[in-house]
Each structure stands twice: as C-alpha cells, then as structure tokens.
NUGUMAR-973189 format. One record per residue (C-alpha): x, y, z; residue in one letter. Coordinates in steps of 0.1 Angstrom, whole numbers, plus 5000, padded with zeros to 4 digits. Layout:
XYZA...
This chain:
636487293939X633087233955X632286863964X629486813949X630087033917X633986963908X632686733876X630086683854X630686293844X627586223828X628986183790X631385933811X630285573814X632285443846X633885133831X632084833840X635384653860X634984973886X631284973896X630785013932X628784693929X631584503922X633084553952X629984453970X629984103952X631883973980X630083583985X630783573944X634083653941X635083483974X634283143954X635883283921X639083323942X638983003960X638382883925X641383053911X643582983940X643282613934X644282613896X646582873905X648582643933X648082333904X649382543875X652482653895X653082323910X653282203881X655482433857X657682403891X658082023883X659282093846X661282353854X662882183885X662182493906X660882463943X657282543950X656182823965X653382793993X651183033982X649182964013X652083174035X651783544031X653383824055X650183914072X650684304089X647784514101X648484844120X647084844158X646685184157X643185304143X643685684144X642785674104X639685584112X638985934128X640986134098X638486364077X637886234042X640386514022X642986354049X641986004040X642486044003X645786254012X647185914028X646485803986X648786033972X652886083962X652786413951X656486563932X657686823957X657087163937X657287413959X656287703940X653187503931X652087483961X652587783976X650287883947X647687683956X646687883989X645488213991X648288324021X650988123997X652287904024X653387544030X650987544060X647887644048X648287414013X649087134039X645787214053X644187254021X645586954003X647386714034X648886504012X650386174029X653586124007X656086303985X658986203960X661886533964X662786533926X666686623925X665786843891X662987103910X666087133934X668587193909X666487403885X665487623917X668987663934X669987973919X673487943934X672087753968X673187373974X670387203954X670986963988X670387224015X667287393994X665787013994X666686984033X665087314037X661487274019X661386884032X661687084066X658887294059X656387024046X656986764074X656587084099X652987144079X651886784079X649686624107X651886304105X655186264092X655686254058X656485964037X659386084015X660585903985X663385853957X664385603932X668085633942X668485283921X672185333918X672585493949X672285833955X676085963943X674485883908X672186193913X674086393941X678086373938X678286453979X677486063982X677985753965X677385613936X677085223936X677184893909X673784833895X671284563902X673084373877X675984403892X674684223918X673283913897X676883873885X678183873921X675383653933X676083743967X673383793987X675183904016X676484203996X673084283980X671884324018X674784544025X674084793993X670284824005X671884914036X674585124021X671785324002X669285314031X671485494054X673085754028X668885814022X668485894058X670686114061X669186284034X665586244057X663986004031X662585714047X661085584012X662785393985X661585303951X663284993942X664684713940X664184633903X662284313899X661984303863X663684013847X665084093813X664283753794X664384033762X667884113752X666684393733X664684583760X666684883769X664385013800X665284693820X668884603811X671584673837X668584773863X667684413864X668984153887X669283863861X666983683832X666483403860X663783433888X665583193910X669083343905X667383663914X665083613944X667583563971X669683863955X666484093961X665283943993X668884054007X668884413990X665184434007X666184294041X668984564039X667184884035X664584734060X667184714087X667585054083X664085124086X663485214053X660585084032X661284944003X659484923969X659784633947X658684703911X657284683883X654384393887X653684203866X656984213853X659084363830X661284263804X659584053786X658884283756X660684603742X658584823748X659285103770X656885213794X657585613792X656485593756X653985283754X652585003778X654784743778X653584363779X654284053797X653183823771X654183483791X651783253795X650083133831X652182913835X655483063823X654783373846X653583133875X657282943871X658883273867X657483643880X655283453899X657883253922X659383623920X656783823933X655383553957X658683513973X659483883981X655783933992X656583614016X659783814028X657484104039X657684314010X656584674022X655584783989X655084693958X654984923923X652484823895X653884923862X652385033828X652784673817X649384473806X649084063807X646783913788X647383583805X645883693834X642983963816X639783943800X638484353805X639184553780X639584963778X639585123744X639784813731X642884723744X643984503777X645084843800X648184863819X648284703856X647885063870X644885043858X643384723859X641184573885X642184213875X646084243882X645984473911X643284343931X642383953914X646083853911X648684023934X645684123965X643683813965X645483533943X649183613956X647383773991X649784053993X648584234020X650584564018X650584883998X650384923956X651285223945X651785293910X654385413884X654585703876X650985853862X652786103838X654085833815X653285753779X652285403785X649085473806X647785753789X644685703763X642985503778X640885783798X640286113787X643686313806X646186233834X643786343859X641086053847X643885813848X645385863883X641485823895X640885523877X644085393894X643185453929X639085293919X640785003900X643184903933X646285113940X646585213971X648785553966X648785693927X652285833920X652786183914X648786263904X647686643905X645986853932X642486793914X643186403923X642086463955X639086723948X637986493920X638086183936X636386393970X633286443949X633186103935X633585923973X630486173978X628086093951X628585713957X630585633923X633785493941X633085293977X633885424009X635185084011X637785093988X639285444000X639385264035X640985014023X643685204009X644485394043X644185114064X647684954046X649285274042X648385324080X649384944087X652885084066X653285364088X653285174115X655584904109X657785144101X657185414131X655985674109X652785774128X654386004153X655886324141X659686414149X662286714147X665086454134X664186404096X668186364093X670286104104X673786144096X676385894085X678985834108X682385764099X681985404101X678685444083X680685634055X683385314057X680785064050X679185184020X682885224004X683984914016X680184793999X680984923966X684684803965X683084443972X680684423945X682284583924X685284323924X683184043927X680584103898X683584193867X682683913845X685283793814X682883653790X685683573767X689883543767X690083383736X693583483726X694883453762X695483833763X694983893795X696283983819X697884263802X701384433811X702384743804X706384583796X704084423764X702584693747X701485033769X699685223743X696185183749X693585323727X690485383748X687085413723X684185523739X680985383729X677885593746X675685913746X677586063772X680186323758X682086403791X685786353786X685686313826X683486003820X686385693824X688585953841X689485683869X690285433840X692785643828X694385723860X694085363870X696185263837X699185543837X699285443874X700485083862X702785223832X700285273804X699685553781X695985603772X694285833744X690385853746X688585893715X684685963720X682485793694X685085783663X682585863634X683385653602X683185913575X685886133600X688185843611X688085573583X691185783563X693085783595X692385453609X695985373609X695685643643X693985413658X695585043646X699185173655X698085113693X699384783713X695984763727X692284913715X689784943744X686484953732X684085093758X680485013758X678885283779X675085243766X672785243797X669085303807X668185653797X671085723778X670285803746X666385763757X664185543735X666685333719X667084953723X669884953694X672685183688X671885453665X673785753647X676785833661X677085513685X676385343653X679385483632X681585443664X681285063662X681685093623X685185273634X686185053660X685384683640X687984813611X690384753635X692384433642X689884233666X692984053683X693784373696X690584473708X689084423739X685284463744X683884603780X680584693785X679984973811X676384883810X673984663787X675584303789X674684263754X676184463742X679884283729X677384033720X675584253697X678384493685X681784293688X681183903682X684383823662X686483973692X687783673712X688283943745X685184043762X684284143799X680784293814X680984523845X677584603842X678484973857X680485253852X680785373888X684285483906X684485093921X683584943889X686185093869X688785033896X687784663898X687884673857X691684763856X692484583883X691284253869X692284373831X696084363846X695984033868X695684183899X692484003909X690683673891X687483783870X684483633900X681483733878X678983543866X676883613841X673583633855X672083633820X672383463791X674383583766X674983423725X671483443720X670083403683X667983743689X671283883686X672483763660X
C-alpha cells in the first residue's frame, strides 16, 4: 500500500483516549499518577490489613532496559515489525511477494515475532511429520529475518497435549492442589526445554487468572487456585522455571480473569471487583510476578470498570484496547516496565467496538500494547501511514521497540544463530517424566470418603463400571485407567455418556457392578461455549445418579466443580484436575491405597452458586 494513501480515515473520529496530544500531556499526567500512586498504595494497604495479606511495595519494580541501541537505527516498516506476532501461514506469505518467497516477504513485511500454530502444520502435512514441516518453515523464516525471530506457543499443558512425540503434563490446577512451588519451577522447566527443542524460545503462559467464579468454564482447570496468595509463589516458580531455561514467559490475562462467565472468544469478559478487592487480590497478583521480573505480560479481552471512566460504543472496551488499563494501571500505577502484548485479536470479545479486526489490532498498539497478537499484513501498512501523517506518536511506536528490544536482550535474542534446536538429552527426557510423576501424585485430591470406601481391593468387589462424563468420544481416552485397574485384578467396562432415554430400561447393566466410576472429563474447550453440561453430558449424569450413590465414586478429570455440581449426595469424591498419563496413574494408584491422597484443594468447593 502506499504510505501516504493506504486509508481514507476522515469519516473516523480517532477516539479521544488516543490523541497524540495525550501522550504529550506528560507534566499533567505525571501529577495524576503520583496522585493515583498514593491512593493506590493506601487502598491496598489497607484491604491488606482486612484481609490479613502482606503488602506489596509497589515502590519495587524489576527495572530492565536493553544496552544495545541498534533499534534505534531500524527503518520504520522494521520498527513496527518488532510490534507484531503474526500466525505462521506459510502459503500466505509466500503470496504476499511478487517472487513468492520467505525472503523477499521478510523484506517486505519483517515481522519481529511469530506463534507456529500446530493446526497450519497439520492441515498442510499431506503425509509429512506436521513436526518436521514446522521445523522446516521456522528454518526458513529465522534464515529471512534480520534478527532472530521470537517464536511462540501456548503449550499450557505442555506440549504432548498438542504433539504426542512429547509430553503431556497436569494443569495449572494441578499445581495449586500440590502447592509445591518447587515442582511448579520444575514443569516450567520441563516445558521450557521440550519447547527448545522444538526452537521456540516464547511461551504464552502461565495462567494468572483466578477462578473466584465456579461457573466460568474458560478459566477452570487452567487456573492456579481462587486465592491470589496460594497462587503467587506457585506462578513465580513455574516463571523462574521456564526463565532458567531462557525462555520468556508470558503471564496472562490482565486484569484478571475469572471473575465473570463470560468467555472471551465469544464476548469481553469482566472483572467486576472493586478497587479494593482487585488491589487485595489480582493486584497482589500481578504486582508480585511483575516484581519477580515478569518478561511479559498478556492483556486480555476483559474490561474493569473499577479502574475505567472512557467509554467506546458506549461500553467500557476490553484491556486490549484501553489506554487506562494498559498504560494508567499496569505501565505507570503497577510500573511494569516490560512488554504487553495482547490476546488474541481474532476473538469475539474485542470485536465491535471498531469498524474490523484490522481497526482493532491498531487501536491496540495506539492504546498501549506493545506487540498485537496475530494482526494482518495491512497492520503494519496501516499503522505505517498513520506514524506518517502524525495520528499515532513516533513516541509511542518507540516505546514499544525499545521493551521488545530491552526483551531481546535479556534474553540473547539480538544476534542471529544456526541452532534454533536444542535437543533434550536423556537426562532432560528423565526430568520432565520424573516432573509429571511428581505432580501428578502430589496434587490427587479426595474431597470426600464418606463411606470409608476406599482404598478399594479387587478381593471386595472387581467389577468396575467406568462412566465417562465429557465431549471427548475416544474409547482410548482413560485407556491407562483401564490398564492400570486389570493390572491390580479388576475388570472394567467403559460406557461413554450413558443417555437416559437408551439406558434407563437397562439400568440394572449398570447397578449389577461392585463399583460405578463416574468420570468427569469436562475441560476448557471441550464442548466450547458451555459453563454447564448440556445434551448428551446432561443425560449421562441423569444415567449415572439412578444408580446407588454408595457405590459410586465421583472423579473429575478436569473442572473441580464438577462432583460438586453433578454428584452431591455421593459421599466418594476426588479431583485430579487432569486427565494426562501421570494423572491417571496417580488416580489408581491412590484409589487402591497405594499412595495417601496429598492434594489440596486450591479452590473452594460447596459453594451456594452451586447449589
């Protein structure tokens, strides 16, 4: 597009809360900050003292600038390159050049970051390794780009979850339940170093949301706990392990999730607390991790009035796109000094209140972020032409790249290498095992052994019914529980989501087994858009709550409130928060008396909401 003639935003009045002259403001909003800083420190001090939480010095603040000024001397297209996580779509690219090559659209469009998304490798295999074609491409873009490229994944879970060559690990819940921060340092490591190997020196958690909403379905098992205390040293060690590994890490979603139920793929979410409920809360959060160096830090679709008084479309936007969270809370309030980038721009949740997506991802970069997550080639055109007519600050781009550059840095990114890989050694391979094993048997909570019947022997009673609860259809799904079972003498039928109207004439099937198993396996993304069980989940329960409860045992795989919800009258309940190889393992393992249930719940559970 040509600089000066890409747009035409005349009919588009450039919302007030991103005029360049508010940037320029600087003596004003210096004593608005000070101003701010001092209730702020007040407020918190204070919901501290009724919450009997310690205070957090908001004075102290990880304080990293890069020594190398070599962005300084970068050409404006490369500036706003540094501003951008593009998806890796290769064909895409190579479409956007004349010659149809990774060089020349590196030269065009030299973006500074990009997320390899497992389903462009998987969709474009065509018999390959989706694994080798990623390794491939990656090879090709870092070989195009001037510096080395920041690549990134979620790989929440670890990567196993989305790639069965590695391993899959226990959720972030998991890790609440263990409330080991030892071990939550060893599974950032664990993940970090499977990552490398991969070349991905990017990670895009951990999951600081808190889910203080039992009935939020995005959050759930992703969280660490309900509890800001319980879960800051859990997340400073999960951080400090992917760190060691050199491997930036990405805490997310600020302000906070959980609060509401709103998912933020469909609409923005909310943090509805107060000032001083989020101060005593996400704010001791956030605060804490940004004082423990936090590289980077995602902004979610999530508004909070608390903290807003600009409106868009009538409405308070979303933190991606608002001046007032991004730069008047977490950059001058909290004085987090490192990079925002923002969720995903192709969600729900921040759509409307601009015109498109493209509209959006610039109002994100103008309103504060400092890299926009997965925005559009015409990002960095549009926002090009807009540097050039004077419509968003020179200033606020530099600001931008001097983090990212400050990030690079810290993390030895500026100078380009062959190695993009760095394979796991055996011990390496050892570790994350020996990782998973440990919190796996550590975070199995029994929420209930009301009829004392564990342990359980097979010399009692070794029919087990096994009744999966859960979108996932895949007989292969509790395939180690079943081997784990008939390897200690029990006999075990699985029956997948038992509908009512099919099952309810031959329910005597079911009750004629020593032992009924009912399996929870209802997790993020699975069905998507649900915070309830619904259809055939829903008639499963109906099935399995004709049967004898004092036979029953309740496990969630998942959602911890799940037994809570759906099987209240039986007196046997356990959470294992994850449905992973070690999880299942520890599971039986405990179920049969082999090890003591060390779990915690790190949420709290018996809630009226459920009720």
């Amino acid at each position: 597009m040509d600089k000066g003639e890409t747009e035409d935003h005349s009919s588009f009045p450039f919302p007030f809360h991103l005029k360049p002259e508010r940037y320029n403001q600087k003596s004003n909003e210096m004593s608005k900050v000070k101003s701010l800083f001092c209730v702020a420190v007040a407020t918190l001090a204070l919901a501290s003292c009724k919450q009997e939480q310690p205070k957090v010095d908001l004075k102290a603040s990880y304080e990293f600038q890069a020594t190398d000024t070599t962005w300084k001397n970068l050409s404006l297209r490369e500036k706003i390159g540094q501003t951008m996580m593009v998806q890796c779509l290769y064909e895409a690219h190579r479409g956007a050049v004349s010659d149809g090559t990774i060089k020349s659209f590196m030269e065009k469009y030299p973006v500074g970051s990009i997320f390899m998304c497992d389903w462009y490798f998987k969709e474009h295999a065509k018999g390959q390794d989706p694994l080798a074609l990623m390794s491939q491409m990656l090879k090709e873009y870092n070989a195009a780009a001037k510096y080395p490229l920041l690549v990134s994944e979620d790989f929440e879970r670890g990567i196993g979850e989305t790639y069965s060559k590695y391993t899959q690990l226990p959720t972030g819940m998991a890790l609440g339940a263990a409330g080991d921060s030892a071990l939550a340092s060893d599974l950032g490591k664990s993940i970090a170093m499977e990552a490398k190997e991969m070349g991905f020196n990017w990670l895009l958690h951990p999951v600081c949301d808190l889910n203080m909403n039992p009935l939020q379905d995005l959050v759930v098992e992703r969280s660490v706990s309900d509890d800001a205390q319980k879960a800051l040293p859990i997340l400073k060690g999960q951080m400090n392990g992917m760190h060691s590994q050199g491997v930036i890490s990405t805490v997310k979603h600020f302000p906070g999730d959980g609060v509401s139920m709103r998912n933020q793929h469909l609409v923005t979410s909310t943090n509805s607390l107060s000032q001083e409920e989020w101060n005593a809360s996400f704010g001791q959060l956030f605060k804490g991790l940004i004082d423990n160096e936090a590289a980077t830090i995602m902004v979610g679709h999530i508004r909070m009035p608390a903290y807003q008084t600009e409106k868009i479309q009538g409405q308070f936007p979303p933190a991606t796109i608002s001046k007032e969270l991004m730069v008047d809370l977490l950059k001058n309030k909290l004085n987090y000094k490192g990079v925002i980038v923002t969720d995903a721009l192709n969600m729900g949740a921040c759509a409307g209140y601009y015109k498109d997506e493209l509209e959006v991802s610039i109002q994100c970069f103008a309103a504060g972020a400092d890299i926009v997550l997965w925005p559009s080639l015409a990002y960095m055109d549009s926002v090009e032409a807009r540097i050039l007519r004077g419509e968003i600050p020179m200033e606020r781009l530099d600001d931008a790249v001097s983090r990212v550059w400050a990030l690079r840095e810290r993390f030895g990114l500026l100078e380009k290498t062959d190695a993009l890989e760095t394979p796991l050694t055996a011990e390496a391979k050892q570790f994350v095992k020996k990782t998973g094993e440990a919190i796996a048997e550590k975070s199995v909570t029994l929420v209930e052994n009301g009829n004392s019947l564990l342990p359980i022997k097979a010399e009692d009673g070794k029919r087990i019914a096994m009744i999966q609860v859960g979108m996932e259809m895949n007989p292969e799904r509790f395939a180690v529980t079943e081997r784990e079972l008939e390897k200690r003498g029990f006999d075990v039928d699985f029956v997948t989501n038992p509908h009512w109207y099919q099952w309810g004439w031959r329910l005597d099937s079911l009750t004629n087994y020593d032992k009924v198993i009912v399996a929870f396996d209802y997790r993020y993304f699975h069905p998507f858009g649900a915070s309830l069980l619904k259809d055939i989940e829903a008639y499963a329960v109906w099935t399995a709550n004709m049967i004898d409860p004092n036979k029953r045992i309740a496990i969630s795989y998942a959602n911890p409130y799940m037994n809570e919800m759906y099987q209240e009258i039986v007196p046997t309940k356990i959470n294992a928060y994850s449905c992973d190889t070690f999880t299942q393992k520890a599971v039986v393992k405990a179920l049969c008396g082999e090890i003591p249930f060390q779990g915690v719940s790190p949420v709290k559970l018996n809630r009226d909401e459920l009720k």
